[in-house]
Residue, then its C-alpha position, 0 to 999 in steps of 0.5 A: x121379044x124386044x119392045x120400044x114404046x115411043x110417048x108424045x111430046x117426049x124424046x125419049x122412048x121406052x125400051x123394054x124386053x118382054x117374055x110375051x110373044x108378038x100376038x099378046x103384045x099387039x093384042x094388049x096395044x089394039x085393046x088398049x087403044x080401043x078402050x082408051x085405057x092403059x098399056x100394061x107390059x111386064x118385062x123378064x126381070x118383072x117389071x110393069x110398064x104403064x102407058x095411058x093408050x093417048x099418050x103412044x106415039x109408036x110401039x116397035x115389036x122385035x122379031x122373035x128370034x133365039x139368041x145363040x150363045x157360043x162360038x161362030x165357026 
């Protein structure tokens, strides 16, 4: 799941890829935001991403889609 994070008063955005499915990513933003609290994401490789819940611009959540690996016919 590819996840962009954009951050006010920044021009540069968070861009992140997630093993989450798109329900637990929003879930995480709306409770982050309700609670005024911090957004804790974890990409693949495991790294955690924190944002304090004022801060978010916008949180872009990719489709769900399977890579495909090899050759198109």
């Amino acid at each position: 799941m590819d996840i962009r994070i954009g951050i006010q008063n920044s021009p540069r955005e968070i861009a992140l890829e997630s093993a989450q499915s798109a329900a637990e990513i929003e879930r995480a933003v709306s409770e982050a935001l309700a609670a005024k609290t911090v957004l804790r994401l974890t990409d693949v490789k495991g790294s955690a991403y924190l944002v304090p819940a004022e801060s978010l611009a916008y949180v872009e959540i990719g489709a769900e889609e399977v890579r495909r690996v090899g050759f198109v016919a």
